[in-house]
N, C-alpha and C positions, 0 to 999 in steps of 0.2 A: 490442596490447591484451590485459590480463588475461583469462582464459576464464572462464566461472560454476564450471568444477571446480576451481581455485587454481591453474593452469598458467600460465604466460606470467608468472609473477606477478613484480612491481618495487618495491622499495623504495629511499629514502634509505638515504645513509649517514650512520652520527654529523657532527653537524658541516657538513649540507647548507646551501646557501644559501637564507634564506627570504625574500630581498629584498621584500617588499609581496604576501607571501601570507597576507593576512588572513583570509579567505574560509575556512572547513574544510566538508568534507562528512566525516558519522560515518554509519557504516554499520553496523550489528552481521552478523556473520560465520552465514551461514545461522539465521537468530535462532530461529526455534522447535526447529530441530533441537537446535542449540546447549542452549535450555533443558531438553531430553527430557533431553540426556545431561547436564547436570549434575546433575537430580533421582533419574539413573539411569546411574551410573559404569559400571556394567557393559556399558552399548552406545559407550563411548566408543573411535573407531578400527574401528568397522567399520561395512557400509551401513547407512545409516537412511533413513526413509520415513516423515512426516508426513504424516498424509493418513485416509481414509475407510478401513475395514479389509477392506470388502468388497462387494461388487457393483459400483456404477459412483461409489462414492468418486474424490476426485482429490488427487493432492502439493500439499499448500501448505508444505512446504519438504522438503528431506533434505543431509544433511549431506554432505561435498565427499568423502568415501567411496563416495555412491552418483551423487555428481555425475559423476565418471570413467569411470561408466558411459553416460553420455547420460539419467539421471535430469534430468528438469525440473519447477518448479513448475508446475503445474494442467494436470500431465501423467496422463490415466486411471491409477490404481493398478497397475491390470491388465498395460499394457503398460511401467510403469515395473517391476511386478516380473519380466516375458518380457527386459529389456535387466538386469537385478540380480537373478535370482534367491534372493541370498544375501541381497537386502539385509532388514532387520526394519521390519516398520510397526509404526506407535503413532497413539493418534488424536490429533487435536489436542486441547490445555489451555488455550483463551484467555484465562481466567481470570488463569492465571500468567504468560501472555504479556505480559498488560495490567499485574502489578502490577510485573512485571519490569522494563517500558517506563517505565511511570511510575519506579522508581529511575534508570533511566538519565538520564530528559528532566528529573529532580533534578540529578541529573551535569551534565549540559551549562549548567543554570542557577545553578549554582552558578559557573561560570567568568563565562559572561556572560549579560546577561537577553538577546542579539539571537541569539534558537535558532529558526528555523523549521523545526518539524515536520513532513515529506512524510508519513510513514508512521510505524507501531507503532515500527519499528527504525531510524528514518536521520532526519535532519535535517545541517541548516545553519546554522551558528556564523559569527557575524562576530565575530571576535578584534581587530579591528585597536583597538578602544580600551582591549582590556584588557592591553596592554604593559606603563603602567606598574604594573599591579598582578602579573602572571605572568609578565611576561617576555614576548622575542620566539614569532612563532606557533609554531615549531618544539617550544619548548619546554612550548608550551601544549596545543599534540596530544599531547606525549608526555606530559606531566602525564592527560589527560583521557583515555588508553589506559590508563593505568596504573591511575585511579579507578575506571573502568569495573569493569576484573578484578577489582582487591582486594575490592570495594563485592560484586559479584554473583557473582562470578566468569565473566563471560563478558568473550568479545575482540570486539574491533571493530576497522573499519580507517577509515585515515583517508586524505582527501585535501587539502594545504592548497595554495591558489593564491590570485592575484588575482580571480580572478570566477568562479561558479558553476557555468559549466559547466565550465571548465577541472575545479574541485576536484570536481565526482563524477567527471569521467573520472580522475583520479588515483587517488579510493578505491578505484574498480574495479579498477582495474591491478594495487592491493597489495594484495590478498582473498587469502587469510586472513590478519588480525591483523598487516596491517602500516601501512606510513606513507608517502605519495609525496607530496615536496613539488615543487612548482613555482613558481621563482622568478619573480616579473614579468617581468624582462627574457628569460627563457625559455620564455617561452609559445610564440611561434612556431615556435621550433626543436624543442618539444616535440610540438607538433600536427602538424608537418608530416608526419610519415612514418605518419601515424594514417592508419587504413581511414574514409572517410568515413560510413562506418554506426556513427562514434562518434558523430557530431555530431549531436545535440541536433535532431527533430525530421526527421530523416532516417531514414524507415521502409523496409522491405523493398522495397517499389515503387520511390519514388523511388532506392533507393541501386542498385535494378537499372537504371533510365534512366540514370544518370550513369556507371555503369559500361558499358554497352553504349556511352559518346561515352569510353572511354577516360579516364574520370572515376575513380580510384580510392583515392586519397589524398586527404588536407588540403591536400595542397602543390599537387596535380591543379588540387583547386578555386581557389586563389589563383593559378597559372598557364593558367587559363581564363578567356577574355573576356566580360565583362558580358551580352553578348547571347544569348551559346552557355547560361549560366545560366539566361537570363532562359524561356527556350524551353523548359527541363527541370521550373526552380521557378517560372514565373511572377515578374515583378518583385519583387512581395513577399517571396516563396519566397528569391529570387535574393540579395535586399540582408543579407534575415536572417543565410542561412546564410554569404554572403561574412565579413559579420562576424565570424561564429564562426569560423570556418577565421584569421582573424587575430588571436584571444581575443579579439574585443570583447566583452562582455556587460554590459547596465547594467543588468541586473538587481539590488536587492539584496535582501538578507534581512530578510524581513516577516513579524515573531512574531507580526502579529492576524492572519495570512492566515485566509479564513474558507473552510472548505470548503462546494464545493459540492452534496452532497449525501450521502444517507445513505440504505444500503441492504443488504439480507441475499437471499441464493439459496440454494435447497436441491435437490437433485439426487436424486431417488428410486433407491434398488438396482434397481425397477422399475416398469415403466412404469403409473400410475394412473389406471384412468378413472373411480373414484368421486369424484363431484362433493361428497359431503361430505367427503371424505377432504383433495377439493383447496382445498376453502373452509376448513378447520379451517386447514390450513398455511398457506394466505394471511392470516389472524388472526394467527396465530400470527408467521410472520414483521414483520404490520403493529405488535403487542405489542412485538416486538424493536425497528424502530424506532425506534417514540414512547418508549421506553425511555432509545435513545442519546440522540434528541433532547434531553430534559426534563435527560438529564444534561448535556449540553454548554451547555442554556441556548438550545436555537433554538427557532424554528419551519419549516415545511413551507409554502409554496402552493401545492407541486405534489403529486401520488402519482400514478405508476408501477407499472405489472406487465410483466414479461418469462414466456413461458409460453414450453416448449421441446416439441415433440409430439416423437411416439417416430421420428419419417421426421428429426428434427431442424432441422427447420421450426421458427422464434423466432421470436413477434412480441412486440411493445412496443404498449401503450396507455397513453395520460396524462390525468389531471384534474385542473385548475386547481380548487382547494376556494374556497368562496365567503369564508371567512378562515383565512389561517395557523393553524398548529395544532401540538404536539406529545401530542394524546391518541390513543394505539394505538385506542380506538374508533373516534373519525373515521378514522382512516388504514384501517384496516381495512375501515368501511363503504365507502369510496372504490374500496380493491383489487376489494373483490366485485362492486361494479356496473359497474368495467372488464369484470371475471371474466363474470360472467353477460351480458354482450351478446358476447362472444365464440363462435362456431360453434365446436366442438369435434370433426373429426371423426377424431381419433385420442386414444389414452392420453397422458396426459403426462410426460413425463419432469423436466423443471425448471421450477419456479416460483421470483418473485424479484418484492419489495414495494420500491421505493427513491421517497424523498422529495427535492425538489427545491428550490430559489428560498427558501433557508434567509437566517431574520431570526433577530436576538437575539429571543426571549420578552420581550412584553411593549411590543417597540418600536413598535408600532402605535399603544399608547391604548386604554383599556377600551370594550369593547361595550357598547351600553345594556341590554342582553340576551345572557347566555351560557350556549348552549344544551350547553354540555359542562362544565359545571359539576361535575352532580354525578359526570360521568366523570370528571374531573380529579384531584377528592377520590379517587376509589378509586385510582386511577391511582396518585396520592401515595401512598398507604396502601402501595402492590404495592413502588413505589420503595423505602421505606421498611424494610420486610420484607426486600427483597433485598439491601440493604445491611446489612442485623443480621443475617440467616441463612443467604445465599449467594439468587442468580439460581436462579433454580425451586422455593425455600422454597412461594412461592403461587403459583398459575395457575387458568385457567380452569376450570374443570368440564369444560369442552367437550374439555380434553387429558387428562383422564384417562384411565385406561383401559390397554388394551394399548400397545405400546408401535409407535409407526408405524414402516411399510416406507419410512424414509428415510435416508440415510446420506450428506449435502451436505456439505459443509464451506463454512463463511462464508466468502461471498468479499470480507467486509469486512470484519472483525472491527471490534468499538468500538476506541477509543483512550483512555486514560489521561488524556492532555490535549489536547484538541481545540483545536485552537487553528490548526487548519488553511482 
């Protein structure tokens, strides 16, 4: 299996067999780093570090320069520059992330409209109906590599198989900027000799019980008896991952997939006990939000707060609002009255606003009375602003001022096209 630093890494050869490998997974190649260095040639080929510049900042990506060092994402700053000293931070641009994303998820619909979106940088292409318009899939990832670069200049790697988990475990393999096909009738020969902590839904724990029974391949799991599984994964557990270790997957690719929720964290340089300090940033975060919401077109009937104290104690509170909502007021009054029935009896180090049990806006039917009305109107207004002048053109009042002891990185950035 491909490593996160480009080692181990596999590709086709010209000319591979794509027997019934309709399926692609597109992956872009460490994608925010990739973007730093194309805005800035000058860091291209040595460590880089996405991420918070200082205090208890974390990596949301670095390029495969500082990968080789044991750089990871939403790995502390700090202990990612003690393993890279050499390597350079930069803070993150989501802005360009997003307009970037959106060129590419053009790219991919441009071939075929069946793209499902995971994240900012990867989705799933179902090729298999557009043969006769491109050609067979081989040709169609190589075509869709090569758009990618011209178009942005950035690489991506591809994986093309019969079903969905097989093709991300492909993409991974050929990271960086390559292409691993796998033929239908080579599925199995392909999986067998794979460490079982490829497969799909098989985490640290489990992939240590299955190794302590001697379990440590694909081929492991398919020369293991139903029962000995069933003991490790539970029946369910057992039938699921039998199938995958054989390529079963019926899963297929679903462009309305809707996501299920929408949420931003921020992570203090240090630890704050002012309770307005911590109420501003929970508005603030909740703003962010109803933001992505009202873009994506949902609503919310849940709101969420995660509070991280300085001992690193997290708790989680949630509140069912009495109607779906995407206005950063409501979400915001929701945060604060989690916020304020909470005991506080240390500083805090991370707050985090996420909305839940998302509907399209509007699928409900109008209220007889809408008591956020004329929050909505301003709401709109702020929308409006920040797509004519840039995001933070206008804000509160309440965020003016010096500038806060926080230095988080979203651990969700919005997305381009939602559609997840």
């Amino acid at each position: 299996m491909g490593r996160g630093d480009g080692s181990g890494r596999r590709v086709s050869p010209e000319g591979a067999d794509d027997t019934g490998a309709g399926i692609l997974h597109v992956d872009m190649d460490a994608f925010y780093a990739s973007v730093e260095v194309l805005d800035d040639p000058s860091l291209r080929g040595k460590p880089l570090i996405v991420g918070g510049m200082e205090g208890r900042g974390v990596v949301s990506s670095a390029s495969y320069e500082a990968r080789r060092y044991g750089v990871r994402s939403a790995m502390p700053v700090g202990q990612a520059l003690r393993l890279c000293p050499t390597a350079t931070v930069v803070p993150p641009h989501f802005e360009r992330y997003l307009d970037l994303s959106g060129q590419v998820m053009d790219i991919f619909h441009e071939i075929t409209p069946l793209v499902e979106p995971l994240s900012i940088d990867e989705a799933f292409l179902d090729v298999r109906g557009a043969r006769r318009l491109w050609g067979p899939p081989a040709r169609i990832a190589g075509m869709l590599r090569t758009r990618v670069h011209e178009r942005t200049g950035l690489t991506c790697s591809v994986g093309a198989a019969a079903t969905k988990h097989v093709a991300k475990i492909a993409s991974t393999m050929s990271k960086p900027d390559g292409l691993l096909i796998v033929a239908e009738p080579d599925t199995e020969a392909f999986l067998a000799p794979l460490s079982v902590r490829t497969i799909w839904g098989i985490g640290p724990k489990t992939a240590e019980a299955l190794e302590a029974r001697a379990i440590r391949t694909v081929q492991d799991i398919l020369d293991t008896p139903p029962p000995v599984l069933v003991r490790v994964l539970g029946p369910v557990g057992a039938d699921r991952i039998a199938r995958l270790a054989r390529g079963e997957d019926a899963r297929e690719v679903e462009p309305e997939r809707i996501e299920k929720s929408v949420g931003h964290e921020e992570t203090f340089r240090t630890d704050i006990a002012d309770s307005r300090v911590l109420r501003a940033e929970l508005r603030r975060l909740a703003d962010r939000v109803g933001a992505r919401l009202r873009q994506a077109g949902w609503e919310a009937g849940t709101v969420s707060i995660k509070i991280r104290y300085a001992d690193f104690t997290t708790l989680t509170r949630a509140q069912t609002l009495p109607e779906p909502t995407a206005v950063g007021q409501r979400i915001g009054e929701a945060a604060l009255e989690l916020f304020d029935a909470l005991d506080r009896p240390l500083p805090v180090r991370l707050v985090g606003v996420r909305t839940e049990k998302l509907r399209a806006a509007g699928s409900g039917g109008l209220a007889l009375w809408d008591d956020d009305e004329e929050w909505r109107q301003v709401e709109g207004a702020l929308d409006d602003a920040a797509s004519r002048f840039g995001a933070g053109a206008v804000t509160r009042a309440a965020f003016l001022g010096p500038s806060r002891d926080v230095g988080g990185v979203t651990h969700h950035p919005p997305r381009r096209r939602e559609s997840r």
